[in-house]
C-alpha positions in Angstrom: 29.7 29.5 3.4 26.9 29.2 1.0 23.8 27.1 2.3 23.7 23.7 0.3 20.8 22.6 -1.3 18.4 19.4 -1.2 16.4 18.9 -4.3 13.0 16.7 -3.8 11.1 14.9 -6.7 8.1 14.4 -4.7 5.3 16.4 -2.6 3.6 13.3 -1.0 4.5 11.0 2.1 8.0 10.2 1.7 9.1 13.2 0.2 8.0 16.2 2.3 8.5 14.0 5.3 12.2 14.1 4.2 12.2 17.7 3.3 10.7 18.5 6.7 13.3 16.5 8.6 16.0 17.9 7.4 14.6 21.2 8.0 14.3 20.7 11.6 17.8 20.2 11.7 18.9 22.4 9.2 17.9 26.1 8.6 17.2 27.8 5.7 20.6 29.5 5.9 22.8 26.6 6.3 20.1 23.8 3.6 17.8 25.4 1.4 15.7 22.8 -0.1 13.1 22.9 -2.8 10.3 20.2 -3.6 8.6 19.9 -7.4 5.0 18.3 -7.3 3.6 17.5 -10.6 0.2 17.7 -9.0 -2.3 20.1 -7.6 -1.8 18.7 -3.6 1.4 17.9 -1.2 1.3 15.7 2.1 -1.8 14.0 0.9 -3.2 10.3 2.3 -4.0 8.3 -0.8 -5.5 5.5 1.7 -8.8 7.8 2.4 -10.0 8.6 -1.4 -12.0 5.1 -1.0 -13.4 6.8 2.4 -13.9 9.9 0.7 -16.1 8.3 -2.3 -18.0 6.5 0.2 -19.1 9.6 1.8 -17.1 8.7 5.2 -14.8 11.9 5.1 -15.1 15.0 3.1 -12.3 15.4 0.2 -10.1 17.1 -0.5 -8.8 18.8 2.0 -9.9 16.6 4.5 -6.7 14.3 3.4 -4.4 16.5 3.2 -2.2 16.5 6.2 -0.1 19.7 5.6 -0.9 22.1 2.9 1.7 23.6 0.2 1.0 27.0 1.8 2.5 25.3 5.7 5.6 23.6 3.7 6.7 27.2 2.5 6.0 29.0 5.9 8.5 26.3 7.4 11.0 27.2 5.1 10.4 24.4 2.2 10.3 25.5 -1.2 7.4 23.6 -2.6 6.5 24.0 -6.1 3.1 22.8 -7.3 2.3 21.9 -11.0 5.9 20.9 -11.8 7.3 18.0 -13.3 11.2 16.7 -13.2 11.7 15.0 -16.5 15.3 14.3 -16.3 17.7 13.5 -13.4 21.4 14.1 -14.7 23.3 12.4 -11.5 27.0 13.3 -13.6 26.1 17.1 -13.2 24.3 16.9 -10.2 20.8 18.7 -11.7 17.7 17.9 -12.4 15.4 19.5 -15.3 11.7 20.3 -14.7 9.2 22.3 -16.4 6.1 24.0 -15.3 2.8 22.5 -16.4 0.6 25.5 -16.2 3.3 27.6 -18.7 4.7 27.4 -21.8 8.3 28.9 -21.0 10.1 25.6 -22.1 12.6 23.3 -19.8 14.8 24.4 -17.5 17.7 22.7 -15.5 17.6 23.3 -11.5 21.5 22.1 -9.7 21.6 19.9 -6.4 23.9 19.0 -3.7 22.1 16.1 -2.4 18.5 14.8 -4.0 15.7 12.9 -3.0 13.9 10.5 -5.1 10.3 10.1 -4.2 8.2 9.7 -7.5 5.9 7.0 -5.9 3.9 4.4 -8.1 1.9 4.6 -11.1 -1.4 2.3 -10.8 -1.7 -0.3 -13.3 -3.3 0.6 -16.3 -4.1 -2.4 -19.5 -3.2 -1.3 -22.6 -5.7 -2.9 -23.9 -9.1 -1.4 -26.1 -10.8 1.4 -24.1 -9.7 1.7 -21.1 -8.8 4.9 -22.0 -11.8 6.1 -22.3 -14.6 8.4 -20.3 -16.1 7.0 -17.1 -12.8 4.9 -16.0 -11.0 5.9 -12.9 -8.1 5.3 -11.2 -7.8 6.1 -7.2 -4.2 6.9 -7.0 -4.0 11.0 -6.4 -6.5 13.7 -5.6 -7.7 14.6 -8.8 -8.6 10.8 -9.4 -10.4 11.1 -6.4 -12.4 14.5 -7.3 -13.0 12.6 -10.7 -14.8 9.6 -9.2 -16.9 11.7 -6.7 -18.0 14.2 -9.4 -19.2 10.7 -11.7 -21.2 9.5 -8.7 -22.9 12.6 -8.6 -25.5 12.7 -5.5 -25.9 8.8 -4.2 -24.9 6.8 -7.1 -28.7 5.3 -6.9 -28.4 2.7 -9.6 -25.8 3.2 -11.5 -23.7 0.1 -12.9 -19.9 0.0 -11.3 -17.1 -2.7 -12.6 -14.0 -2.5 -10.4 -11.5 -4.6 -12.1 -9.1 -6.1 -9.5 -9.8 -7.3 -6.3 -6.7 -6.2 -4.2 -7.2 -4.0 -1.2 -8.0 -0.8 -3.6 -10.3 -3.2 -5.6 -12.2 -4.6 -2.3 -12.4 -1.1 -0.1 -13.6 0.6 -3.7 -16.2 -2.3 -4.2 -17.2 -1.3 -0.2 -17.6 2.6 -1.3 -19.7 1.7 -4.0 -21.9 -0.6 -2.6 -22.5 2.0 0.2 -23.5 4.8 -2.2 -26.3 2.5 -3.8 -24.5 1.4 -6.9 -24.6 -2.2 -8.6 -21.1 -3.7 -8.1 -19.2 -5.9 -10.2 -15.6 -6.9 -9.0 -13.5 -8.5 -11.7 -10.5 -10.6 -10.9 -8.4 -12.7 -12.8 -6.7 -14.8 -10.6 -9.2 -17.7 -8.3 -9.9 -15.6 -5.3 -9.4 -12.2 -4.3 -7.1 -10.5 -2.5 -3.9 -12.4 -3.7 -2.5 -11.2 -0.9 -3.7 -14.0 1.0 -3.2 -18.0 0.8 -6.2 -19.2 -1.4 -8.2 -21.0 1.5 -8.4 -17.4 3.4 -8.8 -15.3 -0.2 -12.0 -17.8 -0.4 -13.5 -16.5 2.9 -13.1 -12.6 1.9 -14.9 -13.5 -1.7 -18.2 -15.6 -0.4 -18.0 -12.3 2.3 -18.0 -10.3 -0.5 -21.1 -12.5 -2.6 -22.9 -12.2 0.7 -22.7 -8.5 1.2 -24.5 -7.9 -2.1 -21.0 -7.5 -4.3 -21.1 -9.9 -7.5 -17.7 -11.3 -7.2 -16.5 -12.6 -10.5 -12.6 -14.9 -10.2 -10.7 -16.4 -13.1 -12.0 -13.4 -15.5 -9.8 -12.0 -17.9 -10.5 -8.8 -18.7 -10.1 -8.2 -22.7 -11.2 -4.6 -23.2 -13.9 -2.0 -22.5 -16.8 -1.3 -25.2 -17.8 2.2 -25.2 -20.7 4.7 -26.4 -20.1 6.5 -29.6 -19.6 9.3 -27.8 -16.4 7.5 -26.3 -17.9 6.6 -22.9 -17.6 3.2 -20.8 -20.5 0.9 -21.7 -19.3 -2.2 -20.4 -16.0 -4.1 -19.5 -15.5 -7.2 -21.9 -13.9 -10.8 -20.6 -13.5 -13.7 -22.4 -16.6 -15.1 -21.4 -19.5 -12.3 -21.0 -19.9 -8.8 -20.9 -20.7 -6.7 -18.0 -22.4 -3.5 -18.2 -21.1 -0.4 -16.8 -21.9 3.3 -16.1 -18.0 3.6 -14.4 -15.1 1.5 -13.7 -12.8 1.6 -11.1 -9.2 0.2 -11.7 -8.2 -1.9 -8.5 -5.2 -3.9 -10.6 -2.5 -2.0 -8.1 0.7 -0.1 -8.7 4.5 -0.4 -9.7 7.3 1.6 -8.5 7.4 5.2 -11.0 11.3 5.1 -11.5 11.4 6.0 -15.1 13.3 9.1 -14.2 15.9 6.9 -11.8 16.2 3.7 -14.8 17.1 6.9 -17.2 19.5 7.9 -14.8 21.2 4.0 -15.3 20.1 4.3 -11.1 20.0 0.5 -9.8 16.7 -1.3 -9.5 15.5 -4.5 -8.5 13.5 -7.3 -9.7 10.2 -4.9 -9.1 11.7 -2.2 -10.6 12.2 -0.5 -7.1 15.3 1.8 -6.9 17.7 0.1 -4.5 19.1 1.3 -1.4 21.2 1.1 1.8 19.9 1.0 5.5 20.2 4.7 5.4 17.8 4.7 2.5 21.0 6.6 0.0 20.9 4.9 -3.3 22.9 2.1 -3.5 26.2 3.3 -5.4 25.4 7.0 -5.2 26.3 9.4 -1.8 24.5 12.5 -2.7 20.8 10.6 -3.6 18.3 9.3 -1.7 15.0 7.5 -2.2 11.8 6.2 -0.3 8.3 5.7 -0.9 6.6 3.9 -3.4 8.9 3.7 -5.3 11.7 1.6 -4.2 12.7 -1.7 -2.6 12.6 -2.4 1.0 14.4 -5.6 3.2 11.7 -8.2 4.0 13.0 -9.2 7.7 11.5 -12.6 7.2 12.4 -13.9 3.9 15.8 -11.7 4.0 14.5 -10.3 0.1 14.0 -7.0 -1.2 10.5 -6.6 -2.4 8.0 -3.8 -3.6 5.7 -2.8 -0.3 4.1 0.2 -1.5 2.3 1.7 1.9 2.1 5.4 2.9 3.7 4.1 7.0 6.5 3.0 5.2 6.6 6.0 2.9 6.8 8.5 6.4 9.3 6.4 7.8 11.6 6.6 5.1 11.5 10.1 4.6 12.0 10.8 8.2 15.1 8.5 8.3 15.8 10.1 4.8 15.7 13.8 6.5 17.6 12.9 9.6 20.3 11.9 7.1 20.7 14.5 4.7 20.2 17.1 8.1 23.4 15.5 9.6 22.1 13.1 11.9 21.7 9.6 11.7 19.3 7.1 11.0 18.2 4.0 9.5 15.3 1.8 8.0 15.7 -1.6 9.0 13.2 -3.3 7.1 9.0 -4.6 7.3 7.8 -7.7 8.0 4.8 -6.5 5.2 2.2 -6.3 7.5 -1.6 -4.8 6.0 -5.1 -4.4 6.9 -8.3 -3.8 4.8 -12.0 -3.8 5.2 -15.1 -4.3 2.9 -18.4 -4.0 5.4 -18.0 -5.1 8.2 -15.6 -7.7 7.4 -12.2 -7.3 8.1 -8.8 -8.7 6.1 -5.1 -9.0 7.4 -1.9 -9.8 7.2 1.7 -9.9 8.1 4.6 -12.0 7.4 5.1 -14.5 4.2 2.2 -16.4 2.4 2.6 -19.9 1.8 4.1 -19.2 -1.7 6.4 -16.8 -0.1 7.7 -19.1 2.4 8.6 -21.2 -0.1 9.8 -19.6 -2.9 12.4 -18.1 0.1 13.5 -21.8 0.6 11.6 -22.1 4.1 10.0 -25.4 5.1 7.5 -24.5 6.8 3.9 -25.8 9.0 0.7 -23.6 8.5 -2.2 -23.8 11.1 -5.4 -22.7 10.7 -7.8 -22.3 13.9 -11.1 -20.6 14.3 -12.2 -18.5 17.1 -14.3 -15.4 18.1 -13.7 -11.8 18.5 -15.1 -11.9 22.1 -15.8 -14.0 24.9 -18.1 -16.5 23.2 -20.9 -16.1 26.0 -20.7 -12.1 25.5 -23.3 -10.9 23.5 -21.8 -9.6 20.0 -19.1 -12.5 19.8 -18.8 -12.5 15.8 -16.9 -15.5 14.4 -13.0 -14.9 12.8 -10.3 -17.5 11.4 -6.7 -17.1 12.2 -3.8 -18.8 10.0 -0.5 -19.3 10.9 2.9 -20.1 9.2 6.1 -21.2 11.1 9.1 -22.5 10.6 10.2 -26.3 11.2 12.4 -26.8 13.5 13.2 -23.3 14.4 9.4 -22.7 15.5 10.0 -19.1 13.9 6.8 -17.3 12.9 6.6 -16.6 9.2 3.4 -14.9 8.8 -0.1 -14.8 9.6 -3.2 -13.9 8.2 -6.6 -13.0 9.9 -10.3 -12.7 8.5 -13.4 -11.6 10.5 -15.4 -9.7 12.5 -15.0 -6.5 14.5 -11.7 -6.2 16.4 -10.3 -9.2 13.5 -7.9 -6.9 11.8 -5.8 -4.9 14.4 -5.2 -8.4 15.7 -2.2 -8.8 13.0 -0.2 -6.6 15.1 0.8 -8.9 17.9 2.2 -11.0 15.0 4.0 -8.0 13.2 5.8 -7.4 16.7 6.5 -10.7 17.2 7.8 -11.3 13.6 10.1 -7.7 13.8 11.5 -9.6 17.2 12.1 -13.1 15.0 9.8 -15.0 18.2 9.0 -18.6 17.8 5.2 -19.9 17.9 6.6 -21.5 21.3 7.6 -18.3 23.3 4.5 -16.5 21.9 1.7 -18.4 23.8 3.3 -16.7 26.4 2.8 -13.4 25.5 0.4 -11.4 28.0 -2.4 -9.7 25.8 -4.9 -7.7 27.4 -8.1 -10.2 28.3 -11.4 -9.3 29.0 -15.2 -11.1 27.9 -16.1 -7.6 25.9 -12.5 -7.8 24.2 -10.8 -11.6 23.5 -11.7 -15.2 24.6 -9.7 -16.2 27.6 -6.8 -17.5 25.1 -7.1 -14.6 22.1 -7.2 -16.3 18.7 -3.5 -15.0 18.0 -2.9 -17.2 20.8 -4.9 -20.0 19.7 -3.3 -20.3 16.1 0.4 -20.2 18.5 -0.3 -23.1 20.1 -1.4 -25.1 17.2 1.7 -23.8 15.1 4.2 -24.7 18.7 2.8 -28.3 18.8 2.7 -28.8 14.9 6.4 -27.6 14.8 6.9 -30.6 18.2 5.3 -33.2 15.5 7.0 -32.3 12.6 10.6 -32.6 14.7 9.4 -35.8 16.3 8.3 -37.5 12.6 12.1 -35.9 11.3 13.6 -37.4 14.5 
């Protein structure tokens, strides 16, 4: 019997870790399978291009995990530089066309196919950002771009990152690091709208104090360039700021052009849609994972838009065992995340406040503050813990952490906790690792527990 064969729109996180699944499973002569990559790079991590411009890590090769040359010894035919432009689902084919030739469009056939076009970073369409000198940190190339423009240390040169999400924050870090002037531009009131406003506030007078002008409520309006087309300066509607580069931190949404073409079903983000198996919802020979689709929020019960490379491997290894003939599912996140800019450290996991209640949860939220350490050790750094939990239930909703050294990995007692649906109550119980060097007798996590347990006992008392 001829060998079937898996078709991959893809070379990044989700979809080589499917193509490599199934390949364990499958051999060549029973599933061939073939990958087309648009860019120069496969199996790359996005995450470290900040790391990379700051001078942390050498790039690029340094992030790639496995290179196109290890995919095709392991039996995976990967093909750089080539771009699907149409999926037809009726005929089961896609059509691609190489980027470095000019031999026309060609239709490639599939038994089963995996969608895994990621995201596309946000991009105004408004007067010059188009032009030389902005960046993007989404691929590779973006990265190599922004390197080569800071040249040796980026002594004095004039950076505007507009957007002050984790990109936009981690990006204003690297900069600051190689000796430029930083500018971070943000519409909304705070930054990192990831956050309730009281804890976005911390990370921006963090941000003031480590040297980074911090600019909220500014709507950018365009970029004024050079007459030779180059970035001069990024325009709001109050002032002007001068620049030598910018870096776009404004975030991503799903790339699914190819599946909305297809009439493939997307959500409210524009995610592609799936089951538990991560198949397209209405379709049994496609997949989908990674950026670019919709995931079940285990504590709001939603599907939302959580575009992170752990999730991305996790699909595509549930995506693989699938389409290899074993079985496996993606149950859902509880959107947990961690960032840094200095020293300071910025998490979360769980729903904001505005989550919580546009979900219909009633809710209490708890704020504490605490130390890292013992506060008697030396090197005890101060950090601030809030909490959100249920009424009546006493379920944790979410928390969110800024500090110090050892603040950030902190948010994974509550990610564990939230996957297991524990109550505030039950976790002040929890036995966490204690030592002066490492955690207060009760750790902060704890703290912020026992707060949210007896606020929950008031709030059923008053209702009572």
């Amino acid at each position: 019997m001829a060998a079937q064969r898996l078709v991959v729109i893809g070379g990044d996180a989700a979809g080589m870790a499917a193509a490599s699944a199934a390949r364990r499973l499958k051999g060549p002569g029973e599933l061939e399978i073939i990958a087309f990559e648009r860019g120069r790079y496969t199996s790359y991590s996005a995450c470290g291009i900040p790391y990379w411009a700051a001078g942390d890590v050498d790039g690029p090769d340094a992030l790639v995990v496995r290179t196109a040359t290890e995919h095709r010894r392991r039996g995976i035919g990967l093909r750089l530089r080539t771009e699907v432009t149409e999926i037809d689902p009726d005929r089961q084919r896609v059509r691609v066309r190489d980027l470095d030739a000019n031999d026309g469009e060609r239709w490639e056939g599939y038994d089963r196919l995996v969608v895994a076009t990621g995201a596309r970073p946000v991009r105004p369409g408004l007067p010059g950002f188009d032009a030389d000198g902005v960046h993007g940190v989404q691929t590779l190339d973006d990265g190599r771009a922004l390197v080569e423009a800071l040249g040796g240390r980026g002594e004095g040169l004039r950076a505007v990152v507009v957007g002050a999400g984790y990109i936009g924050v981690e990006m204003a870090e690297a900069l600051i690091r190689r000796g430029c002037e930083v500018t971070v531009l943000e519409r909304s009131g705070r930054p990192m709208a990831t956050l309730d406003p009281d804890m976005g506030r911390l990370v921006h007078d963090a941000m003031c104090g480590l040297g980074i002008e911090t600019v909220t409520g500014a709507e950018v309006t365009g970029i004024r360039t050079t007459d030779a087309g180059r970035v001069a300066a990024v325009l709001t509607q109050e002032a002007e700021y001068p620049a030598d580069l910018v870096v776009l931190g404004l975030g991503v949404r799903p790339e699914t052009s190819l599946a909305r073409d297809a009439g493939l079903p997307l959500g409210d983000s524009g995610g592609l849609l799936t089951d538990l198996s991560m198949r397209v919802r209405g379709r049994e020979d496609i997949w989908a994972g990674g950026d670019c689709v919709e995931v079940l929020d285990l504590v709001s019960g939603r599907t939302r838009h959580l575009p992170l490379g752990t999730h991305a491997n996790k699909h595509g290894q549930v995506i693989g065992t699938n389409v290899g003939g074993g079985y496996a599912t993606f149950p859902g996140v509880v959107g947990t995340a961690v960032s840094k800019v200095c020293d300071l450290e910025i998490a979360r996991t769980g729903l904001l406040e505005v989550q919580a209640a546009a979900a219909g949860l009633r809710y209490v939220a708890v704020t504490v503050e605490s130390t890292n350490r013992a506060g008697y050790y030396p090197g005890a750094r101060p950090m601030t813990v809030k909490m959100l939990a249920e009424r009546r239930t006493g379920r944790l909703l979410g928390l969110q952490i800024v500090g110090r050294e050892g603040a950030g990995k902190r948010v994974d007692i509550a990610a564990v906790a939230l996957t297991a649906g524990m109550t505030v109550e039950a976790m002040t119980a929890l036995d966490l690792g204690y030592a002066p060097p490492f955690s207060p007798v009760w750790d902060p996590v704890l703290v912020a527990a026992r707060k949210a347990s007896a606020a929950v006992a008031q709030e059923s008392r008053g209702e009572g």
